[in-house]
C-alpha positions in Angstrom: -20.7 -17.5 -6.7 -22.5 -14.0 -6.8 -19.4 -12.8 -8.7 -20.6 -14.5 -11.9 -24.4 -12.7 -11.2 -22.7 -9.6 -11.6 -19.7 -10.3 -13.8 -21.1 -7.8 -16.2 -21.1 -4.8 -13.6 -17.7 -5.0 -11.7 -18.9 -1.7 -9.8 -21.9 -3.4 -8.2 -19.1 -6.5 -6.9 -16.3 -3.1 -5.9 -18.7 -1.5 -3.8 -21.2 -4.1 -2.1 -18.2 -6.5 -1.5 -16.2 -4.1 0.2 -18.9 -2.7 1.9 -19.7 -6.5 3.6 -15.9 -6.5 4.7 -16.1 -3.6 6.6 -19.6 -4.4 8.2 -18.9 -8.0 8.7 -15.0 -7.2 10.2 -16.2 -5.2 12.3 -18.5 -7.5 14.0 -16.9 -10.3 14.0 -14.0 -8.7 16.0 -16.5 -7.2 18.2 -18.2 -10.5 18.8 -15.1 -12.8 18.6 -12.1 -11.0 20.7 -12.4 -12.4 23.4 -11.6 -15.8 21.9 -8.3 -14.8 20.7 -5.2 -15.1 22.8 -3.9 -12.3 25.1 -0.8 -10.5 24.5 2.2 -11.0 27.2 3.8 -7.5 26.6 6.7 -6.6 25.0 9.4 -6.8 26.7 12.1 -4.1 24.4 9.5 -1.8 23.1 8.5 1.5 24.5 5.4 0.9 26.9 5.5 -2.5 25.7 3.8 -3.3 29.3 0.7 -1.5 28.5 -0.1 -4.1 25.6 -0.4 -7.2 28.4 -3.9 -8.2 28.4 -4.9 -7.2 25.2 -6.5 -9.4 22.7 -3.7 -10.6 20.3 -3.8 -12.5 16.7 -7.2 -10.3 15.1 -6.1 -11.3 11.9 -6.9 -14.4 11.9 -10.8 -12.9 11.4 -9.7 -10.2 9.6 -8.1 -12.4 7.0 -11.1 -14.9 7.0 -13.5 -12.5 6.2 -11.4 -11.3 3.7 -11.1 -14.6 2.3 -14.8 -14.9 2.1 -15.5 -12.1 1.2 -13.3 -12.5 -2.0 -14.4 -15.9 -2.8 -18.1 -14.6 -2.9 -18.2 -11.8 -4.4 -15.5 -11.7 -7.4 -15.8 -13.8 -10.7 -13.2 -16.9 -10.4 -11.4 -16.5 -13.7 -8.8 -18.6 -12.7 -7.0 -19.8 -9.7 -4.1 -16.8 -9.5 -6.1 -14.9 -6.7 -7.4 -18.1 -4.8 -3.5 -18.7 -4.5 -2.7 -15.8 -3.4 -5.4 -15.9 -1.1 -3.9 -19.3 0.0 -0.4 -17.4 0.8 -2.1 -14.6 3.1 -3.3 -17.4 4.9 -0.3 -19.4 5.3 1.7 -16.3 6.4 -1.4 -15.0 8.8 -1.0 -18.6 10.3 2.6 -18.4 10.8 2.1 -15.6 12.8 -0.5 -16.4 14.8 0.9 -19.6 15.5 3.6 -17.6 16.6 1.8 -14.9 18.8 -0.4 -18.0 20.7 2.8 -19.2 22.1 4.2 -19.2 25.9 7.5 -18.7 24.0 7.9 -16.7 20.8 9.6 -18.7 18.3 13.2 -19.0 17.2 13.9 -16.0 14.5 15.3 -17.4 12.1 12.6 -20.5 12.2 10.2 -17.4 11.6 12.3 -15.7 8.7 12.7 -19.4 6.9 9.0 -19.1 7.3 8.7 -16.7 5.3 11.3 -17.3 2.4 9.0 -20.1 2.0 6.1 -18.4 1.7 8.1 -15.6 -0.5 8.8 -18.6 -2.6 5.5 -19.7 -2.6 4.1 -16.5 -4.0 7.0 -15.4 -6.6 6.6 -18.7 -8.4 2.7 -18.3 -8.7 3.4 -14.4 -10.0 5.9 -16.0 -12.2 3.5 -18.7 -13.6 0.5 -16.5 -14.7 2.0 -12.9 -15.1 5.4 -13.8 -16.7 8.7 -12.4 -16.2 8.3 -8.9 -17.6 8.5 -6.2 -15.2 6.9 -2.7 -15.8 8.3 0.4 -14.7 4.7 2.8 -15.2 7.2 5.7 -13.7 9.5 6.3 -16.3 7.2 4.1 -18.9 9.0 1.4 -20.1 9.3 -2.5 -19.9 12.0 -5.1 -19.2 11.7 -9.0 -19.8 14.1 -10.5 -17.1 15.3 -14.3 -17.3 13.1 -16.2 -15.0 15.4 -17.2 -12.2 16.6 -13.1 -11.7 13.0 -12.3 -11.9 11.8 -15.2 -9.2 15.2 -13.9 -7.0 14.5 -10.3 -7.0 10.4 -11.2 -6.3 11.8 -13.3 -3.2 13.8 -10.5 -2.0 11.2 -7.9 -2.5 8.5 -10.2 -0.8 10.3 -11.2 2.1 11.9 -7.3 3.1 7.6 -6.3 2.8 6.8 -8.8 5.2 9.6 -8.2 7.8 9.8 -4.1 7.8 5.5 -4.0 8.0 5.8 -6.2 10.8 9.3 -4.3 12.9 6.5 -1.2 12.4 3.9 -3.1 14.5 4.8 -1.4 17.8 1.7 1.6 18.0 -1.6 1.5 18.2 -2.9 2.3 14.8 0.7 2.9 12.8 0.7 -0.3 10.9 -2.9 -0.5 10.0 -2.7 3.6 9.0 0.3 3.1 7.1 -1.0 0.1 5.6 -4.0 2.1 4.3 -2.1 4.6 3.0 0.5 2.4 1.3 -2.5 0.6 -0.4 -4.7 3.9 -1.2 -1.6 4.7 -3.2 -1.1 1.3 -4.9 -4.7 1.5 -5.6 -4.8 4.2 -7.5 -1.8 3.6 -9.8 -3.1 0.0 -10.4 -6.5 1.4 -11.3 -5.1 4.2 -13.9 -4.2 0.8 -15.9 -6.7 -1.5 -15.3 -10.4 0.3 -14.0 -12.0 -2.6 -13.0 -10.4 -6.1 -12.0 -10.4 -8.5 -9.2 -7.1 -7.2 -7.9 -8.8 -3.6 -7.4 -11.7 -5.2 -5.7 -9.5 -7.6 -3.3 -7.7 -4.2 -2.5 -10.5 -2.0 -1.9 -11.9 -5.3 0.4 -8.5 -5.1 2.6 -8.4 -1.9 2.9 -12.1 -2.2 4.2 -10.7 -4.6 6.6 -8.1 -2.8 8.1 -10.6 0.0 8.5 -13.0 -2.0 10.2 -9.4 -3.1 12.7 -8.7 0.3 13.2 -11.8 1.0 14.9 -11.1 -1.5 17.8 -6.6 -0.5 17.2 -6.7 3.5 17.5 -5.4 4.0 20.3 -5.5 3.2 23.1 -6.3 -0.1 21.7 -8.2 -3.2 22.8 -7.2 -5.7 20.3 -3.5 -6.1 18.2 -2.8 -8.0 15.1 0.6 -8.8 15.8 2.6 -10.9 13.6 -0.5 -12.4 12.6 -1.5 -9.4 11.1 2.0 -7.6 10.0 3.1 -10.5 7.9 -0.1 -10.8 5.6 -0.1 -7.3 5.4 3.7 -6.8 4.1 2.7 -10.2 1.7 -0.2 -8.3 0.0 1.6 -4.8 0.0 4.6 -6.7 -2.0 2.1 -8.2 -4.6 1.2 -4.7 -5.4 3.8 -3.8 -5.8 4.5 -6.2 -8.3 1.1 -6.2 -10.2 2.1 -2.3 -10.6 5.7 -1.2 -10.4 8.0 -2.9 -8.0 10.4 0.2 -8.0 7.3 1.8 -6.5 7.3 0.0 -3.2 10.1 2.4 -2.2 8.5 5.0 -1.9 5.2 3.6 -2.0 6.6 2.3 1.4 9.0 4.8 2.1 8.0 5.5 5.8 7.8 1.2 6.4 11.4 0.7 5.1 12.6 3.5 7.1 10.5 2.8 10.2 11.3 -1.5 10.5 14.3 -1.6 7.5 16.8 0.4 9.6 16.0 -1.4 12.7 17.0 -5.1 10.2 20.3 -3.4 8.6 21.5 -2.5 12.2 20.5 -5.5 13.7 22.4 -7.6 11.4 25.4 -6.0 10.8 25.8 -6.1 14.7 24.8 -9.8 14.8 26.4 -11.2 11.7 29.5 -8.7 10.4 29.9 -7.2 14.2 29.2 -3.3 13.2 27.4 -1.5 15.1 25.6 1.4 13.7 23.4 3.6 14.3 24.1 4.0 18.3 22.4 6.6 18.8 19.2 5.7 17.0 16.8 3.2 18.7 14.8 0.9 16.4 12.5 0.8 14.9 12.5 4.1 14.2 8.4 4.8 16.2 10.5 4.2 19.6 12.6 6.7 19.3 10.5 9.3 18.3 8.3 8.5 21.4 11.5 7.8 23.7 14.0 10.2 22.6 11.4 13.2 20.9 8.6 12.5 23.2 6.0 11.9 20.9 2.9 10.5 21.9 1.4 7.7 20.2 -1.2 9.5 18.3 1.5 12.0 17.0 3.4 9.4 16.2 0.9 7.7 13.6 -0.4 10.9 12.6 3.6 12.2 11.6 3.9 9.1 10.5 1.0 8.7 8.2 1.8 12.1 6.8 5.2 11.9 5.2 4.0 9.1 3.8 1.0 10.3 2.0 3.3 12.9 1.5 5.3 11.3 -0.9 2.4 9.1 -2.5 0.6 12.2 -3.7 4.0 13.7 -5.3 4.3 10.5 -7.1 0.2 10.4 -8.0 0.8 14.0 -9.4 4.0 12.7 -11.0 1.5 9.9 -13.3 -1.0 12.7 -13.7 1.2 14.7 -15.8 2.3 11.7 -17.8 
């Protein structure tokens, strides 16, 4: 492994490594779309015609690379980050699986899916970080008995997975979000800990999304679709908790508002019959380009704003700490 050549300079790992994911990304979709399946449309989304055609499932190369690109360049101190390597996997496989067939599969088969893999990842968190949960806004520290700790990472894992991927309807808005949402993890995570192999992995996927943007923006040639949205709200979630998990609201304020209201309407019509919300389409990116006209690129760009928005008040917020 190169990372133990250059375990004693974690800058030379942060910058070449991450550099290789954007450069290798990039080809690799360039050189491989084709090869992926084609997207059928969608048939309740705004313009969800348009999409037919398009190379579908990218992130099953986006996450390899990433893999690789992990494995190779940071120092294997133990086998937490391989796991949760394992996991992005598993739930980009899920997806993709998903995406490839003639018939989407059955929704809830798709959210057991995931409470598996929410599982899956809460009990490895559990096992080499404990159950003590930091609150870095308000400074303090609360030890929680192990199976409310587990429940509330399960719950916090699997509503990350399922509002990044109801905000995977634009060209561009997930991935932009994503990069946001990360930027801002990034930077809290690093105000504690410089230099670990979390920071790298993160500067590495945000490298990759990058690299996905430039074949997304629109109007796009290739989507991630649930391939994509699901590792992304996975990873987004473990920053979460590796930080602060009350900072994944508004860390992820414009994804819980974008793809959450879109879940509490849609189950308190199917399950408790109450409908809400009737004059509000969901997720919340169609009706800013149905009902307010947007455009796509406003859209993202709107989008993208309020939530680096609210990132930098709470980045200013630590500053003054």
């Amino acid at each position: 492994m190169l990372g133990y050549i250059f375990r004693y300079n974690m800058n030379i790992l942060f910058i070449v490594g991450s550099a290789l994911t954007f450069i290798c990304t990039a080809l690799a979709l360039g050189l491989l779309k084709k090869r992926l399946p084609q997207d059928h449309g969608r048939e309740f989304a705004v313009n969800g015609d348009l999409s037919k055609g398009k190379a579908r499932g990218a992130v099953i190369i986006l996450i390899g690379v990433l893999v690789l690109m992990f494995l190779i360049f940071v120092p294997s101190v133990s086998m937490e980050y391989p796991l949760y390597c394992l996991f992005l996997v598993l739930a980009m496989l899920t997806g993709f699986l998903d995406d490839a067939a003639k018939k989407s599969w059955n929704e809830y088969l798709k959210g057991a899916l995931d409470l598996v893999i929410a599982l899956g990842t809460a009990f490895t968190f559990y096992f080499f970080n404990s159950s003590k949960v930091s609150f870095m806004l308000i400074g303090a520290e609360v030890t929680l008995p192990a199976w409310l700790f587990i429940l509330l990472e399960v719950i916090l894992i699997w509503v990350s997975i399922n509002v990044v991927n109801c905000t995977d309807g634009v060209d561009g808005l997930c991935a932009t979000l994503s990069i946001v949402t990360i930027i801002g993890f990034l930077m809290v995570y690093r105000i504690e800990y410089p230099l670990s192999p979390l920071s790298i992995l993160t500067l590495m996927f945000i490298m990759m999304l990058l690299a996905y943007l430039l074949f997304n923006s629109s109007p796009s040639s290739i989507l991630m679709g649930d391939a994509g949205s699901r590792p992304i709200g996975l990873f987004i979630a473990l920053l979460a908790l590796k930080t602060d998990p009350i900072l994944f609201i508004p860390f992820a304020f414009v994804f819980i508002l974008d793809g959450g209201l879109g879940l509490i309407k849609v189950s308190l019509l199917r399950f408790l019959k109450i409908s809400i919300m009737k004059n509000i389409r969901t997720p919340l990116h169609d009706h800013f380009r149905k009902v307010k006209d947007w455009s796509d690129t406003q859209t993202v760009f709107r989008f993208a704003v309020v939530q680096a928005f609210v990132i930098i008040l709470i980045i200013a917020w630590f500053s003054m700490m």
